[in-house]
FIVODO-259737 format. One record per residue (C-alpha): residue number from 1; x, z, y. Coordinates in Angstrom, 3 decimals, decimal comma, padded with zeros to 6 digits. Each point is the difference from the previous one (the first is absolute). Layout:
BEGIN
kemi pos:NUM	x:X	z:Z	y:Y
...
***
This chain:
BEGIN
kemi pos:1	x:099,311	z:105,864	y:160,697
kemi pos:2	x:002,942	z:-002,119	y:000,752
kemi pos:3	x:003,116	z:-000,120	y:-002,518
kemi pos:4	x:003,418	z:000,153	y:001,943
kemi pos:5	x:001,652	z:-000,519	y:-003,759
kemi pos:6	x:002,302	z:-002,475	y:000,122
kemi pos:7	x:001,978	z:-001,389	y:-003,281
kemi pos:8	x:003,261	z:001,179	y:-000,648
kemi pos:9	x:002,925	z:-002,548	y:000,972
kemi pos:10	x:001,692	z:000,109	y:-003,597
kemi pos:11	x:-003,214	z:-000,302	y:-001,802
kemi pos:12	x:-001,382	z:-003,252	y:002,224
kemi pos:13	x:004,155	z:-001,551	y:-000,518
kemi pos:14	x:000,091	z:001,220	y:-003,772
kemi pos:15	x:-003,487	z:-001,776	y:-000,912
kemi pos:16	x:001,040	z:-003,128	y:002,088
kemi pos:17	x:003,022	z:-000,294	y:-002,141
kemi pos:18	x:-001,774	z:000,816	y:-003,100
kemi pos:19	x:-002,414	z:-002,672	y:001,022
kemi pos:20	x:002,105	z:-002,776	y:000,227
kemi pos:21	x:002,218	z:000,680	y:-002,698
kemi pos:22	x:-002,794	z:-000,134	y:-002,580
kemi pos:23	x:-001,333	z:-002,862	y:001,810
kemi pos:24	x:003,209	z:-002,386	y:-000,264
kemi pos:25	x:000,415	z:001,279	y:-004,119
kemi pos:26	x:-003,895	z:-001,322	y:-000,149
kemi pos:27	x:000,386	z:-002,983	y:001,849
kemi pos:28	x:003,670	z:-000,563	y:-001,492
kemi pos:29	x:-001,831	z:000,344	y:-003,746
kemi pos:30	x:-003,139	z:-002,746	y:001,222
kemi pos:31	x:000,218	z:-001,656	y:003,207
kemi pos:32	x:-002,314	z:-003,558	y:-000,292
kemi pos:33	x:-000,371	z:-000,284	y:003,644
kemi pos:34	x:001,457	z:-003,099	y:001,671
kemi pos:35	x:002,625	z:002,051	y:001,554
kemi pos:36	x:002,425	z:002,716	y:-001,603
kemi pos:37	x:-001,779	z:003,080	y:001,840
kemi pos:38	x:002,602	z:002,430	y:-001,075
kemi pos:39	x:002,643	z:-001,334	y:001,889
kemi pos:40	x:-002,573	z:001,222	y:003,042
kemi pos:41	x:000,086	z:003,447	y:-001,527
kemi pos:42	x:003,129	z:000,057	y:-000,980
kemi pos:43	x:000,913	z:-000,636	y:004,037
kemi pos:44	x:-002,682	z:002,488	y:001,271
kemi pos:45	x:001,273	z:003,030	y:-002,424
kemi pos:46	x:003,968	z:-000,691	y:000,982
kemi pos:47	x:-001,341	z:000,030	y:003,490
kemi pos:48	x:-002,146	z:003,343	y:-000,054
kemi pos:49	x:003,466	z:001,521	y:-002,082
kemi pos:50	x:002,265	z:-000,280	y:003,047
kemi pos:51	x:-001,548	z:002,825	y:001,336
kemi pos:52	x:001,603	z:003,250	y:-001,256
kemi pos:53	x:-002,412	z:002,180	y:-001,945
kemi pos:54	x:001,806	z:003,475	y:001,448
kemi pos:55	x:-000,902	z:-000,608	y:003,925
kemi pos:56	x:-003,493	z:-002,214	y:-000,245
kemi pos:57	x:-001,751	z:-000,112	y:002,661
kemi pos:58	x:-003,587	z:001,147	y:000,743
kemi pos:59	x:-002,790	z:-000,932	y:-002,120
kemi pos:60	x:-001,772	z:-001,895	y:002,989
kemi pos:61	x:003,607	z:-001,930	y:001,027
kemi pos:62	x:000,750	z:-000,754	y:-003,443
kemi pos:63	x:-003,273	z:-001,655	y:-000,884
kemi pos:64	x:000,717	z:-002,401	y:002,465
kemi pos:65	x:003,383	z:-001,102	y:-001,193
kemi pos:66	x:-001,321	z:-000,126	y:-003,023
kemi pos:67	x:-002,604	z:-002,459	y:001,266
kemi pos:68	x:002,279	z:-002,024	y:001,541
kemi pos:69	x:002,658	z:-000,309	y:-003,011
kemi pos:70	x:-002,943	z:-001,238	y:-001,565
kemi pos:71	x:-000,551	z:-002,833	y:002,898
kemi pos:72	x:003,855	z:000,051	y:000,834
kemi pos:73	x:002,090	z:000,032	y:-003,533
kemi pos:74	x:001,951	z:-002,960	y:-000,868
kemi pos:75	x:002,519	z:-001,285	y:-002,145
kemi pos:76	x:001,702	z:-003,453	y:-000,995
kemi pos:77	x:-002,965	z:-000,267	y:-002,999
kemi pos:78	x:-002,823	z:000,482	y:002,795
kemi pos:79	x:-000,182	z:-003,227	y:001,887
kemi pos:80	x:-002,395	z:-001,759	y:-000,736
kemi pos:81	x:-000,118	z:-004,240	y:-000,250
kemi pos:82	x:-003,784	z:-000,444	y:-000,056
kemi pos:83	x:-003,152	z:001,622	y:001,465
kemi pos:84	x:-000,797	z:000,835	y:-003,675
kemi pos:85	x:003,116	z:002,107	y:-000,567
kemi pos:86	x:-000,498	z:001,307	y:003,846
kemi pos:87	x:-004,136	z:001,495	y:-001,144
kemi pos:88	x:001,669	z:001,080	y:-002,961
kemi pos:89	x:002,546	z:002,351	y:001,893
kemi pos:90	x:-002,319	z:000,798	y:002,531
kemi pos:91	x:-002,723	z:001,614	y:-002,554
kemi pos:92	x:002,462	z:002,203	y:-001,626
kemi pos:93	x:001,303	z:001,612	y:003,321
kemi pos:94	x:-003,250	z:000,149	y:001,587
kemi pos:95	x:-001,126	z:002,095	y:-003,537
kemi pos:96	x:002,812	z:002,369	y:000,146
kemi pos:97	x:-000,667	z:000,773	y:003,727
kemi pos:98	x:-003,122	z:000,584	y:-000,960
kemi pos:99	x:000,740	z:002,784	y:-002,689
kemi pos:100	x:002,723	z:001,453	y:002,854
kemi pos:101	x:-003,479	z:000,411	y:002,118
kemi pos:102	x:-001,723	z:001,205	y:-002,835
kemi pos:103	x:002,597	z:002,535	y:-000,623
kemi pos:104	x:000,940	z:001,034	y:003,378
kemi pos:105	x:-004,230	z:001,467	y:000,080
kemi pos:106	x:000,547	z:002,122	y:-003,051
kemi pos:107	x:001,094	z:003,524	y:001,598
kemi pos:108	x:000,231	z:001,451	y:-004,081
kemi pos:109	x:002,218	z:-003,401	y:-001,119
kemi pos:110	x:001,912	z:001,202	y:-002,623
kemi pos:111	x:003,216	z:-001,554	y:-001,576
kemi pos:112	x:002,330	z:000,007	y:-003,169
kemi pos:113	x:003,416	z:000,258	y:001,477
kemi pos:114	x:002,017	z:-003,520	y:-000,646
kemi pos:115	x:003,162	z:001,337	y:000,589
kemi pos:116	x:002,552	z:-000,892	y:003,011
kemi pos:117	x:000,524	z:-003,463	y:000,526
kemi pos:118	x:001,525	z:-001,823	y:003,543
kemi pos:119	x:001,289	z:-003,386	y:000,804
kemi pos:120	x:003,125	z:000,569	y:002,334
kemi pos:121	x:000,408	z:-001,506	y:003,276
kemi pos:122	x:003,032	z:-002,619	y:-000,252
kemi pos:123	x:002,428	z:002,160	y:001,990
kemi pos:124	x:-000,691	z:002,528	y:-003,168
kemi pos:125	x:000,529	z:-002,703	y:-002,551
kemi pos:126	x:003,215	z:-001,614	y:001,659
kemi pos:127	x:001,364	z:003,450	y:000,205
kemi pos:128	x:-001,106	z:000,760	y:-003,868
kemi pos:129	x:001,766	z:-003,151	y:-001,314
kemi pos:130	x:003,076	z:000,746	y:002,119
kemi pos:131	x:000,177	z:003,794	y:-001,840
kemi pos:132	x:-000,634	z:-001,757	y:-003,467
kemi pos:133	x:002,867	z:-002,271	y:000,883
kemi pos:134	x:002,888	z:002,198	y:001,162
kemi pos:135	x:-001,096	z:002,406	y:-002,900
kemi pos:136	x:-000,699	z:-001,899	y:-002,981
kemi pos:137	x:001,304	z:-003,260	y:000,523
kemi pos:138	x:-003,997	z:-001,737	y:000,211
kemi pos:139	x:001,231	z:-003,450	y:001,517
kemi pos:140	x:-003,413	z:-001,905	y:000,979
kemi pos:141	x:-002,013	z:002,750	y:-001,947
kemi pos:142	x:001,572	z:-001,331	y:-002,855
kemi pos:143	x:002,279	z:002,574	y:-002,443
kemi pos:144	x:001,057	z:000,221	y:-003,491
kemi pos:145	x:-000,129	z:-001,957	y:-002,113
kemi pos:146	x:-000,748	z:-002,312	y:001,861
kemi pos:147	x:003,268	z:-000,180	y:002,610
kemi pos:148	x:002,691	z:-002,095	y:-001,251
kemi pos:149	x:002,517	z:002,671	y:-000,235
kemi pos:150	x:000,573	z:002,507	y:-003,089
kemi pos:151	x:-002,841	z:002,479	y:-000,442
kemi pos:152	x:001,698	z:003,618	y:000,263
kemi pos:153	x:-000,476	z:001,625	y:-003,086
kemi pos:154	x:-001,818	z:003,122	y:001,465
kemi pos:155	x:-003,032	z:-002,142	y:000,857
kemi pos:156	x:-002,529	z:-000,224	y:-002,820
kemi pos:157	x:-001,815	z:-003,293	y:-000,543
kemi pos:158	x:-003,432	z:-000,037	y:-001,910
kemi pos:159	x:-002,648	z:-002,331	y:-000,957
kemi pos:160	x:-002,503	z:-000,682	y:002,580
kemi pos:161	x:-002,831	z:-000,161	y:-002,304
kemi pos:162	x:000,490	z:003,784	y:-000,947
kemi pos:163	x:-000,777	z:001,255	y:003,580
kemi pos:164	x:-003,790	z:-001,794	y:-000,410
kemi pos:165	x:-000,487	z:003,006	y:-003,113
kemi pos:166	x:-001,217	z:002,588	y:002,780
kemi pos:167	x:001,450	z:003,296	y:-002,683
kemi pos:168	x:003,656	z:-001,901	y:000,897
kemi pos:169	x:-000,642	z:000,114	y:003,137
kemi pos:170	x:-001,345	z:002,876	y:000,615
kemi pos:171	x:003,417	z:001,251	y:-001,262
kemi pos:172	x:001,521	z:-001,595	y:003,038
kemi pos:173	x:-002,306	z:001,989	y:002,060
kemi pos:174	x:000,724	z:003,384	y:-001,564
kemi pos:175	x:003,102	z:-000,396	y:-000,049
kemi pos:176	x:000,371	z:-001,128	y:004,030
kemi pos:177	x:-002,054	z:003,269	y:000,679
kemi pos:178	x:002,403	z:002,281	y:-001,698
kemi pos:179	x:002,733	z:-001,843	y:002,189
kemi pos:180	x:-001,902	z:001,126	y:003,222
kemi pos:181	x:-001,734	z:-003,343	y:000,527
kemi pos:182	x:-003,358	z:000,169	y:002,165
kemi pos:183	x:-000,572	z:-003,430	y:001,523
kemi pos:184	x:001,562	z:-003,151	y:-000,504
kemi pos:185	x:000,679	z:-002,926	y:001,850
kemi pos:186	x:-000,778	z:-003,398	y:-002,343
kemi pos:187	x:002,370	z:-003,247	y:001,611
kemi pos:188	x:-002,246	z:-002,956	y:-000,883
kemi pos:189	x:001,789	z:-003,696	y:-000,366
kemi pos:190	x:-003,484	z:-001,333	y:001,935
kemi pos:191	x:001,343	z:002,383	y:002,749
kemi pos:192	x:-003,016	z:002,299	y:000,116
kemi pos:193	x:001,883	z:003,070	y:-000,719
kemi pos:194	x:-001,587	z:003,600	y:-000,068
kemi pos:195	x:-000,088	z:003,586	y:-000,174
kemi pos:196	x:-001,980	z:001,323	y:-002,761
kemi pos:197	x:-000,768	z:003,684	y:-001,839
kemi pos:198	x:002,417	z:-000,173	y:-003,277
kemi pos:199	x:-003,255	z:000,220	y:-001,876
kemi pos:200	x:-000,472	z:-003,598	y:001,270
kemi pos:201	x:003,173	z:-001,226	y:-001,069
kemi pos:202	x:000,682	z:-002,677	y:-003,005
kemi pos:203	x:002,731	z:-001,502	y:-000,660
kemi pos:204	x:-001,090	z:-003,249	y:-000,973
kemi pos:205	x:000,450	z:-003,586	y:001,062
kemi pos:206	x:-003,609	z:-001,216	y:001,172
kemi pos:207	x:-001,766	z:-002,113	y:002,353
kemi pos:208	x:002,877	z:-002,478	y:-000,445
kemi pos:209	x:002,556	z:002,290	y:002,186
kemi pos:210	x:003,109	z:002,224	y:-000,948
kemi pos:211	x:000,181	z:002,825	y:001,486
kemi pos:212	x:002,588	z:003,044	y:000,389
kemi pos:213	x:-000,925	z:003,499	y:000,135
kemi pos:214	x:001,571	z:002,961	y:001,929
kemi pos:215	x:-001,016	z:003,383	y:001,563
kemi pos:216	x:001,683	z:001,352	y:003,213
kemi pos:217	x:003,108	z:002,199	y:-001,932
kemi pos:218	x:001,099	z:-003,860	y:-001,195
kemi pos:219	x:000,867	z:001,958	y:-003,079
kemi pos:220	x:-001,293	z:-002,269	y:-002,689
kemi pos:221	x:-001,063	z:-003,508	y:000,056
kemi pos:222	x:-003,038	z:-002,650	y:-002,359
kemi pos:223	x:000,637	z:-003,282	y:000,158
kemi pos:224	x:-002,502	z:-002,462	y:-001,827
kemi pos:225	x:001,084	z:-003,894	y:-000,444
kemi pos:226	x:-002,056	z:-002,667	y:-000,781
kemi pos:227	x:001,893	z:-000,326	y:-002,796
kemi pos:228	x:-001,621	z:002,605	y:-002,019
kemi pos:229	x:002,212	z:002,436	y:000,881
kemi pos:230	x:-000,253	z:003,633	y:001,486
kemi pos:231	x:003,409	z:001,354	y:001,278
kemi pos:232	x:000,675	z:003,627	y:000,986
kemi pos:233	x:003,168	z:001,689	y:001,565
kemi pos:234	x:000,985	z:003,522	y:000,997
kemi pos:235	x:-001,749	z:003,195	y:-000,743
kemi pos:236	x:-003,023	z:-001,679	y:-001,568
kemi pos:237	x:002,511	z:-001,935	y:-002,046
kemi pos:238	x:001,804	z:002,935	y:-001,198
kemi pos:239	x:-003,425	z:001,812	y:-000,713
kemi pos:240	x:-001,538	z:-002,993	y:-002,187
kemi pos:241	x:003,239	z:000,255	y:-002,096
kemi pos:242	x:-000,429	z:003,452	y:-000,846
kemi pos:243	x:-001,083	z:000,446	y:-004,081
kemi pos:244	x:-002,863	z:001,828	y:001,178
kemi pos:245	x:-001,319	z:-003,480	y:001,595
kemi pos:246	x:000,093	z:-002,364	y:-003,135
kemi pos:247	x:-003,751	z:-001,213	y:000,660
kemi pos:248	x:001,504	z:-002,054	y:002,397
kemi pos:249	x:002,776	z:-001,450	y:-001,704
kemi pos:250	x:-000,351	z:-000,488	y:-004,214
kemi pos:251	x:003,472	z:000,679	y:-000,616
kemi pos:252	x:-000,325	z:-002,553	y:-002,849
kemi pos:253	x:000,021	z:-002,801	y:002,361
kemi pos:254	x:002,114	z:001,118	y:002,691
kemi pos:255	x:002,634	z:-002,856	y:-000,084
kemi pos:256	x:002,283	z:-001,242	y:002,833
kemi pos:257	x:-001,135	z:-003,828	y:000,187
kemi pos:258	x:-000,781	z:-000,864	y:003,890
kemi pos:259	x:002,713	z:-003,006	y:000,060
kemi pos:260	x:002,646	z:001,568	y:-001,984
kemi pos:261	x:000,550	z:002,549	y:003,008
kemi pos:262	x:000,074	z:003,584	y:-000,339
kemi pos:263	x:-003,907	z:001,250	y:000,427
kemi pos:264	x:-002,267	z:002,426	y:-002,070
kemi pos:265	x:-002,657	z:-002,423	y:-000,830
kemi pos:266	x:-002,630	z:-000,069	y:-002,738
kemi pos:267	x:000,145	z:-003,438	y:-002,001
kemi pos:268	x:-002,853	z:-002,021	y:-000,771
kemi pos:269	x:-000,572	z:-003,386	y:-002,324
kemi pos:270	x:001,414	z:-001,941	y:003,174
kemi pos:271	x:003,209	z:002,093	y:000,899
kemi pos:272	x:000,020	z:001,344	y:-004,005
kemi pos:273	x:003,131	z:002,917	y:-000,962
***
């Protein structure tokens, strides 16, 4: 007896994401091969995250563009200069089409959800950076403390290390849900900027980029600096300086030391009280 089953669209997108994810950390952590393969990955999961998680298509139609971000995906790290580098990218997209096949056959696939997460098209992001500019003064996704004018004394600047303790920021999370906050849009200096589920969000600088973060009400504003620095302003701010929120801040190291002008920052041995 036949089996008209067919695997559910969010389960065959949430286990290709899943997929790739784990396999860029495990490639990231030990790659010997000749050429960096996670740069492939890397390409082939920001490719299968433009499409938008609420309105996938079906199963059958989204196998195939699956398949073909797997044959199709590029990026300025996936060009290769030999035929050695060339093999090397071609095994690890002809594997993951493979497990998109695989999966796409498995009527009972099954899923842990990995949480919103979409690459906006470049009308979204020009529009994104234009609303972070008019409201918060984000010149060249770059804020405070970083802009050469005065930072306002109603932003609050921390350490950038503290948002890598997850209990910290957590916090930030918590306290962006009690604000209303549902999804939020991350503005990434490498200009691949996205929409993510706040349960997603960290405000840390990584991968090399800064990075701003927003939600649609414009409300509140993260800012992280690659100079170890995590900035907020507006309701967030105002939250974070409440007494109920001192596992963010240890009062006995809240100075004001970010070139002599007038920020809440934490000191450290470099910038000491």
């Amino acid at each position: 007896m036949r089996d008209d089953r067919r695997v559910e669209p969010q389960a065959l997108h949430d286990t290709a994401r899943r997929y790739l994810t784990d396999r860029y950390a495990e490639l990231w952590a030990d790659d010997s091969r000749p050429f960096p393969r996670y740069h492939v990955v890397n390409a082939m999961l920001a490719e299968i995250e433009r499409l938008d998680a609420d309105d996938l298509p079906p199963a059958p139609e989204l196998a195939v563009l699956l398949r073909r971000a797997a044959f199709e995906a590029d990026s300025l790290f996936t060009r290769p200069s030999d035929e050695t580098q060339a093999q090397a990218m071609a095994d690890e997209r002809g594997l993951f089409a493979t497990r998109v096949r695989d999966w796409a056959a498995q009527p009972d696939l099954h899923a842990e959800p990995v949480g919103y997460r979409r690459v906006l098209t470049k009308d979204e992001s020009t529009e994104w950076r234009e609303r972070v500019e008019i409201r918060w003064g984000v010149a060249n996704l770059v804020w405070y403390p970083m802009l050469f004018s005065d930072v306002p004394r109603d932003v609050l600047i921390v350490q950038g290390s503290t948002m890598w303790e997850e209990p910290k920021a957590e916090l930030i999370r918590q306290l962006l849900r009690e604000l209303g906050a549902q999804r939020v849009i991350e503005l990434r200096e490498g200009g691949q900027d996205l929409a993510i589920e706040l349960s997603l969000m960290a405000p840390r600088y990584y991968g090399g980029e800064e990075a701003v973060w927003v939600d649609e009400s414009l409300a509140w504003i993260a800012y992280a600096s690659h100079e170890d620095t995590v900035a907020f302003g507006g309701t967030l701010a105002d939250r974070l300086r409440l007494p109920s929120n001192e596992l963010l801040l240890d009062e006995s190291r809240d100075y004001r030391y970010w070139n002599g002008r007038h920020a809440d920052v934490v000191a450290d041995d470099e910038h000491p009280a």
